[in-house]
C-alpha positions in Angstrom: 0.0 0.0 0.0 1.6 3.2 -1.0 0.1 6.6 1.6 0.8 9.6 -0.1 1.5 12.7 2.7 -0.9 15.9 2.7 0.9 18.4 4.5 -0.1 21.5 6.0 2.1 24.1 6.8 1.2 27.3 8.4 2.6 30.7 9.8 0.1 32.8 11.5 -0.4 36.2 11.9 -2.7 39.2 11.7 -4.8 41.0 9.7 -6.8 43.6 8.7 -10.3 44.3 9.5 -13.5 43.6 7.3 -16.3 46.3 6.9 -19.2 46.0 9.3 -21.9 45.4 6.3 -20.4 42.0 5.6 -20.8 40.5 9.2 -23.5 38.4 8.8 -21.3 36.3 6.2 -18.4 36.5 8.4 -20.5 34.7 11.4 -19.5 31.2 10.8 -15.8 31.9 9.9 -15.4 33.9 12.9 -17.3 31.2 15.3 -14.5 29.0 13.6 -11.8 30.7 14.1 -12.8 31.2 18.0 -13.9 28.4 19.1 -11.2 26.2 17.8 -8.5 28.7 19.0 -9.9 28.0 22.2 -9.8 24.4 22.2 -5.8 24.6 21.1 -4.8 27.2 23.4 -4.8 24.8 26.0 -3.0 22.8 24.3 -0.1 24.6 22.4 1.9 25.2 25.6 1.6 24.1 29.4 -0.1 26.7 31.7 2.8 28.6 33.0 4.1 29.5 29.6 3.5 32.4 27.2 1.2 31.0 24.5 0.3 32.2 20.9 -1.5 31.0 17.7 -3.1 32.4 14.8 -6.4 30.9 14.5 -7.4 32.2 11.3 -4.1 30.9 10.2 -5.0 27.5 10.9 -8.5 27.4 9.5 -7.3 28.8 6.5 -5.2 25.8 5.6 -7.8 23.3 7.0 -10.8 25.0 5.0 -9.0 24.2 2.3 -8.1 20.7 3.0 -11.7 20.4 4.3 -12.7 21.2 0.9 -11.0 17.6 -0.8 -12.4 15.1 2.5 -15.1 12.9 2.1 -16.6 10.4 4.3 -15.6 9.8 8.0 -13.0 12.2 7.5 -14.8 15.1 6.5 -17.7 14.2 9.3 -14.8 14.4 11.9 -12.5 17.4 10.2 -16.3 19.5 10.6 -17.0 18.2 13.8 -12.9 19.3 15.3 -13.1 22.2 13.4 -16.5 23.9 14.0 -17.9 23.9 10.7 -21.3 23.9 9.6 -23.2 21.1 7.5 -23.9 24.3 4.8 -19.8 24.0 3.7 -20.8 26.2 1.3 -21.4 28.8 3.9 -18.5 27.9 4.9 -16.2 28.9 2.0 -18.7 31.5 1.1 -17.1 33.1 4.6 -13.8 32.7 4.5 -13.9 34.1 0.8 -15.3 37.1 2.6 -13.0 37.7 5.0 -10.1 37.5 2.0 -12.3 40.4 0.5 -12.7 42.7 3.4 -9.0 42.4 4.1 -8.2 43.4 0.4 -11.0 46.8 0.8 -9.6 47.5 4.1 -5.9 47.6 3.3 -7.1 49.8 0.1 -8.9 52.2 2.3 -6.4 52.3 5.2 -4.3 54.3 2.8 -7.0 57.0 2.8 -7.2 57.0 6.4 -3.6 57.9 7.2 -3.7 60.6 4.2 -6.3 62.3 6.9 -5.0 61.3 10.0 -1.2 63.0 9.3 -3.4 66.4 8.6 -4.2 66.4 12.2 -1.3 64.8 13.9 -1.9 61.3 13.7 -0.3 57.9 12.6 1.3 58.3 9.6 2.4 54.8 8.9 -0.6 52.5 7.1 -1.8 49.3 7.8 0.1 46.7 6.2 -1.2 43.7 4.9 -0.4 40.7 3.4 -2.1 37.4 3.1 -1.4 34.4 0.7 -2.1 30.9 0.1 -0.4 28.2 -2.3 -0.5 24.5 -3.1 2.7 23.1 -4.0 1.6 19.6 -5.3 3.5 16.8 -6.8 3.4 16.9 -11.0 1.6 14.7 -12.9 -0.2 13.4 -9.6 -4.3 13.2 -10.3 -5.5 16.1 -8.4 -9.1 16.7 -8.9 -9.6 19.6 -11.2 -12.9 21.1 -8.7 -10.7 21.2 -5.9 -7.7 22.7 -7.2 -10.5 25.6 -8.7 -12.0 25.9 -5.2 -8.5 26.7 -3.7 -7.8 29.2 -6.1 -11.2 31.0 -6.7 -11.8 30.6 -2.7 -8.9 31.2 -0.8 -6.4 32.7 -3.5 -4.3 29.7 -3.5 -2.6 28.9 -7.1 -1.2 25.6 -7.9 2.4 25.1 -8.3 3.5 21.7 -9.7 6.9 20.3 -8.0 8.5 17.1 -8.0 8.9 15.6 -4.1 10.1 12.4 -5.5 13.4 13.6 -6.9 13.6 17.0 -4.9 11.7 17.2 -1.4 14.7 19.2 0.3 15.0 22.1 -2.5 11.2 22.0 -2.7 11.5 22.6 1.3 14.0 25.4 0.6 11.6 27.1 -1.6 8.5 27.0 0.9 10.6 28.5 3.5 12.0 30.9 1.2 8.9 32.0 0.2 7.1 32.2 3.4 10.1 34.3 4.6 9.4 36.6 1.8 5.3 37.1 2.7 6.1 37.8 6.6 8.9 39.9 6.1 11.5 37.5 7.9 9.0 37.5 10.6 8.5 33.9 10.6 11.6 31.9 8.6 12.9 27.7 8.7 8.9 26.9 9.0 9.4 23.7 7.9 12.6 21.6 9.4 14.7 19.4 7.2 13.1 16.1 6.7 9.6 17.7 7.1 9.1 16.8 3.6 9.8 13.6 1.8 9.5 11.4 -1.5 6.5 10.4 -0.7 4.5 13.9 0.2 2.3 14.9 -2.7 1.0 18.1 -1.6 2.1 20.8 0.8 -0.9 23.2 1.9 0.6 26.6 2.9 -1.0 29.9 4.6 1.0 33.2 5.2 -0.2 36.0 6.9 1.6 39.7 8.0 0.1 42.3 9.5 1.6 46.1 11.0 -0.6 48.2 12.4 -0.4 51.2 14.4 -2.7 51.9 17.5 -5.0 54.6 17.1 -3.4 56.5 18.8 -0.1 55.7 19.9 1.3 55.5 23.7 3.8 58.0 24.7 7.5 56.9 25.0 7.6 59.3 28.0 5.1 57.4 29.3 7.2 54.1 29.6 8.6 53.2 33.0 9.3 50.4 35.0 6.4 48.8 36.5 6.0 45.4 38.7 4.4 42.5 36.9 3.6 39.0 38.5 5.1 36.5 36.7 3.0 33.3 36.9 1.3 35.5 39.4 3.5 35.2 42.4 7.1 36.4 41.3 7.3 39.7 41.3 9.6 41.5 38.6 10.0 44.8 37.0 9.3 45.0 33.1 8.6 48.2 30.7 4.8 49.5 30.9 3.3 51.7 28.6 1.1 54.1 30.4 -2.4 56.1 29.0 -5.1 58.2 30.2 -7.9 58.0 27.8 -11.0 56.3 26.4 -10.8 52.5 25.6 -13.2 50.1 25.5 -14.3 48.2 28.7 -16.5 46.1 30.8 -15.7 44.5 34.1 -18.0 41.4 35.5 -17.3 38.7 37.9 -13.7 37.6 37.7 -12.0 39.7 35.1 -11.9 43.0 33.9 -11.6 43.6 29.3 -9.9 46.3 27.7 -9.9 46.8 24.2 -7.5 48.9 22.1 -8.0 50.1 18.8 -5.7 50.3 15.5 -6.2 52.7 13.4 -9.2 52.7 11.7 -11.0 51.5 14.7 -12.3 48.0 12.6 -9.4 46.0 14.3 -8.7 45.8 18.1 -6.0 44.5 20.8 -8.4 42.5 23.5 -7.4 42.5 26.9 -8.8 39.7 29.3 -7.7 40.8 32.8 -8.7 38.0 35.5 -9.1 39.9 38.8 -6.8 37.3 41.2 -3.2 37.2 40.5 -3.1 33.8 40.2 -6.8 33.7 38.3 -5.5 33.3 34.6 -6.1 29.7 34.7 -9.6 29.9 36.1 -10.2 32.6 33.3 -9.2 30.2 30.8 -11.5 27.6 31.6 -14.6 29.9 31.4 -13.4 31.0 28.0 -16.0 30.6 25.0 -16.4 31.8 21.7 -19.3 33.9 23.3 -17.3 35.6 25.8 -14.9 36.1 22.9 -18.4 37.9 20.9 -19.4 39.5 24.1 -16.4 41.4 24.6 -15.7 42.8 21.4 -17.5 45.9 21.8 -17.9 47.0 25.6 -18.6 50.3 26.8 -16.0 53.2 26.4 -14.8 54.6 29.9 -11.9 56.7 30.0 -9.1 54.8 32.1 -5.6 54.8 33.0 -4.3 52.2 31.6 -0.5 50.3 32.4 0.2 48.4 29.8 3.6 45.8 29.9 5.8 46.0 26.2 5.9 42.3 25.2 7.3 40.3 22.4 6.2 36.6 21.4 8.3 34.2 19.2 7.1 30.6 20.0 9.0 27.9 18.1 7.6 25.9 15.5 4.0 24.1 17.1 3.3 20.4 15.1 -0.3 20.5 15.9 -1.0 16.9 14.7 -1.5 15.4 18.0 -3.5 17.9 19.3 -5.8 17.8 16.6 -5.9 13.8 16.6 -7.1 14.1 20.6 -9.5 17.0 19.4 -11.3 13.7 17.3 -10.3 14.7 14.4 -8.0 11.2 13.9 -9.2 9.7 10.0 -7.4 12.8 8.3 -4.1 11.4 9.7 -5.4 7.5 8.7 -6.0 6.8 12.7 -6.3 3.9 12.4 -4.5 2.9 9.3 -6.5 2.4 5.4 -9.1 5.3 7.0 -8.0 8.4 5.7 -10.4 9.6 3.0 -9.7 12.6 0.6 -11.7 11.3 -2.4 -12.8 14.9 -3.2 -8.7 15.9 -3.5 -7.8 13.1 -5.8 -9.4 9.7 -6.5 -8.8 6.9 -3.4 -7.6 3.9 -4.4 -7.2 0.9 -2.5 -3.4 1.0 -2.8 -2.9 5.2 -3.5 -4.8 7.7 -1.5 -3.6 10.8 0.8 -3.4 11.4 4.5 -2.4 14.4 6.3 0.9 13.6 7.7 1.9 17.2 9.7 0.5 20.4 10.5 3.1 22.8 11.7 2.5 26.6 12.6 5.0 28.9 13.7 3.5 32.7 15.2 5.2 35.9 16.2 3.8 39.0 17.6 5.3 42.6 19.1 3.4 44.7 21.4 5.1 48.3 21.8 4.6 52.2 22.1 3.7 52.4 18.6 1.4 49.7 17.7 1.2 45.8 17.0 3.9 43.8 14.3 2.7 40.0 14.0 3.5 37.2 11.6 2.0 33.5 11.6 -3.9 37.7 10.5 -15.5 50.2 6.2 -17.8 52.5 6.3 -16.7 56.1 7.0 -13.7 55.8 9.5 -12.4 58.3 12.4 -9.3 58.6 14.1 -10.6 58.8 17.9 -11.1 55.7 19.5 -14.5 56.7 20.7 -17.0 59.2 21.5 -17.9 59.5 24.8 -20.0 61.7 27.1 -18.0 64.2 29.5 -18.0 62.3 32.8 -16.3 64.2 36.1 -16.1 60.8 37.9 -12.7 59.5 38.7 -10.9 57.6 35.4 -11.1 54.2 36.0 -7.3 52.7 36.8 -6.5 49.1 34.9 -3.0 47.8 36.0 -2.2 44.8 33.7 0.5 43.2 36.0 -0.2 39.9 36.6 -0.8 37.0 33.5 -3.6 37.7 30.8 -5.1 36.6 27.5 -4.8 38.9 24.7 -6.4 38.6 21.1 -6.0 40.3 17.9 -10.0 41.2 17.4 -12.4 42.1 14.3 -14.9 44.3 15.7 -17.8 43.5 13.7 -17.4 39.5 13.8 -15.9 39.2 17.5 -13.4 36.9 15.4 -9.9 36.9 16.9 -7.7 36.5 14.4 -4.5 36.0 16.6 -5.0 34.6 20.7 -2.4 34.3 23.1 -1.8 34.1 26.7 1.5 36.4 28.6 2.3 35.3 31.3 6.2 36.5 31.5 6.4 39.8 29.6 10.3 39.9 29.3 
């Protein structure tokens, strides 16, 4: 029996936001990308460790190889991955979410144009997202699924030949996701991560750099404590703000949102109120909290912020998948693998996924957010809000948190993350 390897290779990042008229299309990517970001955060590093992935990263390059499963598989890769039974919904949303980031980038342009006029950011949003099949030549991929890669998700079909040349075919992938992040995320794939007998690498890459808003003074930057793990105390760089953000408190933790400019993308803060309450705070997380909180009240605060910087090594998220459920799509147990809908399955020829490695970086600073693994009428300010003489509310973020990268409209959080060490 010859198994021919499906891989799946993916750097995360950021992105841009999508206009608030296309929401209702972007509900089931978004529930997607949130709910099975949850189910992996838990599972990407051990609790007292920073943590970061790019969920839409991920569901990018498993949409697509989605779209080839049939039978068992399929049922299980839907089930895992929070799709609906309508998977033309389903690509009908991510294909929205590729259009809304190609508007939004277009009309971020405008928006700095205005903002320099009165002293704002003058550095765009920039974007880039891209998908690509490299897939063995002369190999009978099905002709519908190679034109629902490319017409859904952008992703063109380069022929290659992993028989004779897996390690310069390696080479090149890294090469060119290195290009698309900007050197952000390089060596995605490790020597021997492709073979002779892989027939089609599935690759997503994603860069975003944005700048806040408005930006926090570098003045404003001091020394403040922070509890790693929520017991050791130790002084890192805060940024430091008095102004409106978003915000709502209830029972157990406090969230903080953050805009970019343009106001359609966020930074989420998830505060839990105990030092020591990040894992509590974790287990009540839900794809409804993660809704809930994208659009809370705006109070003015004074916010202390810590600088971070996140740089997790390459994740193989094969296992964690399999104990997810989803166990065919890496022929658990052996002869059950089914991608009929990729390339005919034959007895003795048919494709499994063999890997599925995702590599993330993000920077947190004065000056906005740089991550790699991501309207209608826009205004600078963050929000309006109503005079109010009461006190500013104070937020000190020195003890672990969750964070995400957050489309306002959706509630989808494109990148999710835990700090628990800031240095």
């Amino acid at each position: 029996m010859h198994l021919r390897k499906l891989g799946l290779f993916l750097c995360g990042v950021t992105f841009l936001p999508l206009a608030s008229a296309l929401a209702d299309d972007l509900s089931v990517a978004a529930n997607s990308m949130n709910a099975l970001g949850i189910d992996l955060l838990a599972r990407v590093a051990k609790p007292d460790e920073n943590a970061l992935l790019s969920p839409y990263s991920i569901q990018s390059a498993l949409a697509m190889t989605y779209a080839g499963a049939a039978g068992e598989t399929k049922a299980e890769m839907a089930k895992v991955l929070h799709y609906p039974e309508d998977e033309a919904a389903l690509h009908r949303s991510f294909a929205a979410f590729s259009r809304g980031m190609a508007e939004a980038a277009v009309r971020s342009q405008k928006v700095i144009l205005e903002s320099e006029e009165r002293g704002g950011p003058s550095e765009p949003l920039t974007l880039e997202v891209a998908n690509r099949l490299y897939g063995q030549s002369g190999y009978d991929f099905r002709p519908e699924f190679l034109t629902l890669t490319k017409e859904i998700y952008g992703a063109p079909f380069q022929p290659v030949d992993f028989i004779k040349n897996a390690e310069k075919i390696r080479s090149e992938i890294n090469a060119w996701v290195a290009q698309r992040t900007r050197d952000r995320i390089c060596d995605l794939i490790a020597p021997g991560g492709l073979d002779e007998k892989t027939r089609l690498a599935l690759v997503n890459a994603v860069y975003f750099k944005a700048p806040w808003a408005k930006e926090f003074s570098k003045y404003g930057t001091k020394p403040k404590t922070f509890f790693v793990g929520g017991t050791q105390k130790i002084e890192v760089p805060t940024m430091q703000a008095q102004r409106v953000f978003g915000y709502r408190h209830q029972e157990g933790f406090t969230a903080v949102t953050i805009r970019y400019v343009g106001g359609e993308l966020q930074f989420l803060v998830l505060l839990p109120d105990k030092q020591y309450g990040l894992a509590d705070l974790e287990k009540r997380l839900t794809a409804q909290l993660l809704l809930d909180c994208a659009n809370p009240d705006p109070a003015e605060l004074i916010l202390y912020l810590p600088k971070f910087r996140i740089e997790p090594p390459v994740m193989a998220l094969a296992k964690e998948l399999q104990s997810l459920g989803m166990k065919t799509a890496f022929d658990q147990p052996n002869g059950s693998a089914n991608f009929d809908r990729m390339a005919p399955r034959k007895p003795n020829d048919y494709l499994y996924v063999s890997a599925v490695f995702h590599k993330t970086f993000i920077a947190v600073d004065e000056e906005g957010t740089e991550a790699a693994a991501a309207t209608s009428v826009v205004v600078l300010a963050a929000f309006a809000v109503a005079q109010n003489p009461s006190k500013p509310i104070e937020v000190q973020v020195d003890r672990p948190f969750l964070f995400a990268i957050q489309h306002r409209a959706s509630g989808a959080c494109l990148f999710l993350g835990r700090v628990v060490d800031p240095r």
